[in-house]
N, C-alpha and C positions, 0 to 999 in steps of 0.2 A: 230836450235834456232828460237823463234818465235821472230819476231819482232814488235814491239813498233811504236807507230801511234809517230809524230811529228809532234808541232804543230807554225806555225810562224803566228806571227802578222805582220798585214801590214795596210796601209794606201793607198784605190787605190783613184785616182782622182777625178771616178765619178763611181755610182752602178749603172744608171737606164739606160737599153736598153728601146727602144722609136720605136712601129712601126707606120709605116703610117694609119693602120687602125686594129680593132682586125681582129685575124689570124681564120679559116672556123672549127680549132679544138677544142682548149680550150677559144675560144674566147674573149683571153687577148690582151693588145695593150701593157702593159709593161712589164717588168721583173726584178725581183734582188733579189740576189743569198749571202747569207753573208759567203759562203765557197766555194775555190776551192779546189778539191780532195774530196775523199766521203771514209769513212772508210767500208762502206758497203764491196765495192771492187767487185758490179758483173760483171763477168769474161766476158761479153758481152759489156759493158756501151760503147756507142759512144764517151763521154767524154774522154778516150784514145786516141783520133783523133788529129792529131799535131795541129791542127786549134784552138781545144778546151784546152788541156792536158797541167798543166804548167810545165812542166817535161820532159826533154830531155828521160828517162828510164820511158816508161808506167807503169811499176813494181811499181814507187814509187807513183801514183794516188792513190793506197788502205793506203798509211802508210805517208806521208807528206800533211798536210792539211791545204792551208791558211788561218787565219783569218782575215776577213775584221772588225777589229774594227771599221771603223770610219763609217760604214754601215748605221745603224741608222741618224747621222744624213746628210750625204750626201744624204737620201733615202728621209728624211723631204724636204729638199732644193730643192732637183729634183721638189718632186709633189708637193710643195706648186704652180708651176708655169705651172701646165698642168691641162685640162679637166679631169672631174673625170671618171676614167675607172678600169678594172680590169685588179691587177698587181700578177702577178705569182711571186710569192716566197716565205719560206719556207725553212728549210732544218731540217731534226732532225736525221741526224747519231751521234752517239754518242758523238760528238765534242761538238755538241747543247747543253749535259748535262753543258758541264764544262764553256762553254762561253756568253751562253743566248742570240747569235748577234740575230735569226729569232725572238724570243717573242719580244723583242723592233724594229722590223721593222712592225710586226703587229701591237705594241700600237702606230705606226707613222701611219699607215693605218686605225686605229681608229680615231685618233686624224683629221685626214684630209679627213673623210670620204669616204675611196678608198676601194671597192668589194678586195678581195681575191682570187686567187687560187690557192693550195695547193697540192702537188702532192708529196706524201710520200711513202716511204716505211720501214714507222718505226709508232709503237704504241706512242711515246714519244709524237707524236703530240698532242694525248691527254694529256697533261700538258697544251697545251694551250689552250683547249677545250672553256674556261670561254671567254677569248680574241677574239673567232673565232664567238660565240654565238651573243659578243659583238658588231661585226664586219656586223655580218650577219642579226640583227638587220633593221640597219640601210642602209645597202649595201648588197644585197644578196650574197652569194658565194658560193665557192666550194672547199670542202676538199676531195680529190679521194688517190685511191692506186694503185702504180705500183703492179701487179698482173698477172702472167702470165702463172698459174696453181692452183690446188683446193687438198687438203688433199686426197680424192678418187679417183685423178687422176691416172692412171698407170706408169704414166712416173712422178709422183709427186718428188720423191727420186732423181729421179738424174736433172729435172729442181733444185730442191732446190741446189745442189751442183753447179749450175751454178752463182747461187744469193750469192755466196760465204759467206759474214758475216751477210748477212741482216737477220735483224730477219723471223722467223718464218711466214709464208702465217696463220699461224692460229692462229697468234696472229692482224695478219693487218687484217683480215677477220673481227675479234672480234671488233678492234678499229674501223670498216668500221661501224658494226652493234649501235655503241656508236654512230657516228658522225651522224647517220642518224635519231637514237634517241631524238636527239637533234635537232632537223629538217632544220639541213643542205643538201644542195644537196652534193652526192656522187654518186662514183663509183668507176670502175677501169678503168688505161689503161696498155689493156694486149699488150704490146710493151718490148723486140721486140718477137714476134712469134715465136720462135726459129724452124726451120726446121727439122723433125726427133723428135722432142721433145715435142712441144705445138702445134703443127696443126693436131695434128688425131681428128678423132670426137671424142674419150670420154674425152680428155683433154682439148679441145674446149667445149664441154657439161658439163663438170665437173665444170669447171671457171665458166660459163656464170650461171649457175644455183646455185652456190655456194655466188654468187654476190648476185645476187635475193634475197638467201633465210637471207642474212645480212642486207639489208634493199639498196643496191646499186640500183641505176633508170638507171645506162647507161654504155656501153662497148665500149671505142676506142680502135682497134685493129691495129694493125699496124706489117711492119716486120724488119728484124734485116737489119741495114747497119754495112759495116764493110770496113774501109780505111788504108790506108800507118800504120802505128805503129802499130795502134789496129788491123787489120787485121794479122799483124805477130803475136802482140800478143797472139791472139785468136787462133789462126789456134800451136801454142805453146801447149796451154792448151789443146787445142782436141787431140795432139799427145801424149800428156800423159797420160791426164786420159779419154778420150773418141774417142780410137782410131779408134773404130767402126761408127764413125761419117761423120771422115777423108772425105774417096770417095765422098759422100754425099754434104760435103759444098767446096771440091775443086773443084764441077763443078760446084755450084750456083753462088759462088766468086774467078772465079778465077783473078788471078794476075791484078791489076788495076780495078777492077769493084769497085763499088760504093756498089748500092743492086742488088738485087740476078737475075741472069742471067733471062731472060722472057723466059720461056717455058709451051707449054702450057696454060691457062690459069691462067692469075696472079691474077683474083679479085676471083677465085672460093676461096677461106676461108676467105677475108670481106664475100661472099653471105652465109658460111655456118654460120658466126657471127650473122649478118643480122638476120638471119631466126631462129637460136636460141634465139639470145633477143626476137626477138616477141613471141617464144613459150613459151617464160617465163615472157612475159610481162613488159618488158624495153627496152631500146632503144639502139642502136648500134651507135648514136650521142649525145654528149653533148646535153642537155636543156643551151640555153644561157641563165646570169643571168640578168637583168633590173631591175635598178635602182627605186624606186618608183618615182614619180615625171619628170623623164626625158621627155623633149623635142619630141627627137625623141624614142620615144619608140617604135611606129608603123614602123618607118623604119629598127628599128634593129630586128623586128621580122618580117617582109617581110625579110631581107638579111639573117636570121637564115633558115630560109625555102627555098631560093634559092639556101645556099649552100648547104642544105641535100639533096635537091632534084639532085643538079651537083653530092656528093658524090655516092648519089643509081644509074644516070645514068652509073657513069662510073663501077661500080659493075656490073651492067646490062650489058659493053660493047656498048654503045649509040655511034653511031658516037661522035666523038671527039671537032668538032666544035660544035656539041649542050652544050654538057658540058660543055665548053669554054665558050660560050654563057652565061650562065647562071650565071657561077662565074664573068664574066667581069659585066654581070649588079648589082650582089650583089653588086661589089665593085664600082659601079659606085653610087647607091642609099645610101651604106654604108659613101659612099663621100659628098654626097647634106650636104649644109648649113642649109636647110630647112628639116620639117618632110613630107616624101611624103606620109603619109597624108593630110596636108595641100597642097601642089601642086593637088593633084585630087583634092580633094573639091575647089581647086580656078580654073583649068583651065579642071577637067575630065581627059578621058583616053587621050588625045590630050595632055593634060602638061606630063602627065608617056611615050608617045610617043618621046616626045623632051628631055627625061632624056637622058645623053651620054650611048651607048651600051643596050637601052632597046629597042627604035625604036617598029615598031608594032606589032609583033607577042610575044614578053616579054610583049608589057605593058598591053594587054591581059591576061596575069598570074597573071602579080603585081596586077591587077584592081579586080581580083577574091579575090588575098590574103588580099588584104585590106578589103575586105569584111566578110571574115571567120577568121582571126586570129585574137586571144587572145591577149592583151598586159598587164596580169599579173606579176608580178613580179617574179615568181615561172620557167613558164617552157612556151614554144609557144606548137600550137598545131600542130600534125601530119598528115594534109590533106595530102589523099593519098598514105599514107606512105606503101610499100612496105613491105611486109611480107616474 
């Protein structure tokens, strides 16, 4: 018998998670979510994880879905009292059609001029197309698609059976090609990489090229975790219908691991991403969005650029403290009161010396990148960027 989504209304206290600074990936600082449970239901989602899952049976995450009605305006209350930044949220499984909570947290994110970003895996987003346009106007943002294979791919058919209800890769490719039209920033992020499935090269080539030719600018790639519930869960589904999998991911995850056992080399498929986006001409990192007018603009594209640069070292395998290095000064410059721009031009390379964690062989870099990067509202640019 097929079962029936459910749907409960609630009232949570508060919607808006609040970081200390945006994060090196999607480069948001906040988030909110007006649904728990996702009717989608792919058979991978970490959201099955007891941490996240409001559901003692992971089973019932695809078919009992909470609504946060009071989303909206607890989502107003939050950000009327915080610096303007970009807040990830969004949802359009099909719950979206019936209750409308994400379009009235966008017209609050209108209303109080806050960037967006939007990470889907459903065309429906275009229904809010007009709203997002609105949005991006005034706040630039970002609408992307969970994607994690291409129509051509070999392994397409049975990735797709992993994505369980979600619509169709060649309908989100399609909505990819609209949102870009529209001249929003997109892309995908192909998360998680499923093992045996999305990391051969033609499935890898297939995605990354398949992005491109939609009008996508960039590829976060990343791989599968899997814990306590969702881990049984998952390792359930592969004994049934992909048991040829089995051997395969009982030795990446076995019993208590987090992600996938380290053999071998763990960045060689980011470097084959890497090297794909540049053969096809996009980037394997977010373009961070900026605000027109902002303060510190120059420093949030200095800290764009030192984290991409931490990210390729460790693809690269860099010693570990350099890369350390790097992220500790982003977040140390990403921290200033001030735009360090203004800090050089009042005290030189001698004030980027005395920022915490840049000391003198960073302030050297920061001194060069304040020199050569761009602070458009669109995208920073790629010194040196690794091919």
């Amino acid at each position: 018998m097929v079962r029936r989504a459910q749907f409960l209304r609630y009232r949570p206290g508060a919607i808006l998670n609040k970081a200390k600074r945006a994060d090196h990936w999607f480069w948001s600082r906040y988030s909110a979510y007006p649904y728990k449970g996702c009717q989608h239901g792919c058979l991978f989602c970490y959201c099955r994880e007891r941490k996240y899952c409001p559901h003692d049976d992971p089973n019932d995450f695809a078919y009992v879905v909470q609504v946060k009605e009071s989303a909206p305006e607890l989502l107003r209350k939050a950000l009327s009292r915080l610096p303007v930044d970009v807040v990830c949220t969004g949802d359009y499984q099909a719950a979206e059609r019936k209750f409308g909570v994400s379009r009235k947290m966008l017209e609050v994110c209108l209303e109080l001029g806050f960037p967006v970003s939007v990470l889907e895996r459903s065309p429906l987003v275009l229904r809010d197309l007009d709203l997002i346009k609105e949005i991006n106007q005034r706040a630039p943002s970002v609408v992307f698609f969970s994607m994690i294979s291409a129509p051509d791919s070999p392994t397409y058919e049975r990735v797709r059976q992993m994505e369980n209800l979600a619509p169709s890769m060649e309908k989100r490719y399609a909505a990819m090609e609209q949102v870009a039209g529209a001249g929003i920033l997109t892309g995908i992020s192909m998360m998680p990489i499923l093992p045996g499935l999305c990391d051969t090269d033609e499935n890898l080539e297939a995605t990354i090229r398949c992005t491109a030719e939609h009008g996508g600018r960039f590829v976060l790639a990343g791989g599968l975790t899997l814990a306590d519930q969702q881990r049984d869960y998952f390792f359930g589904i592969l004994r049934e219908r992909f048991p040829d999998l089995v051997p395969l991911y009982a030795r990446l995850y076995p019993a208590g691991s987090y992600g996938p056992m380290r053999s071998g080399d763990p960045y060689a498929t980011g470097r084959r991403v890497r090297k794909l986006c540049s053969q096809y001409g996009i980037s394997d990192r977010m373009p961070r969005p900026i605000i027109p007018g902002d303060k510190r603009a120059l420093s949030k594209r200095i800290v764009e650029e030192l984290a991409n640069r931490c990210y390729w070292m460790e693809l690269d395998n860099a010693p570990g403290q350099r890369a350390w290095a790097y992220r500790k000064a982003a977040w140390a410059i990403e921290d200033l009161e001030q735009d360090v721009g203004l800090v050089y031009r009042q005290m030189g390379r001698k004030g980027l010396e005395s920022i915490e964690n840049v000391g003198l062989r960073l302030a050297e870099v920061v001194e060069g990148l304040i020199n050569e990067v761009s602070v458009s509202p669109e995208s920073g640019p790629r010194p040196d960027r690794p091919g």
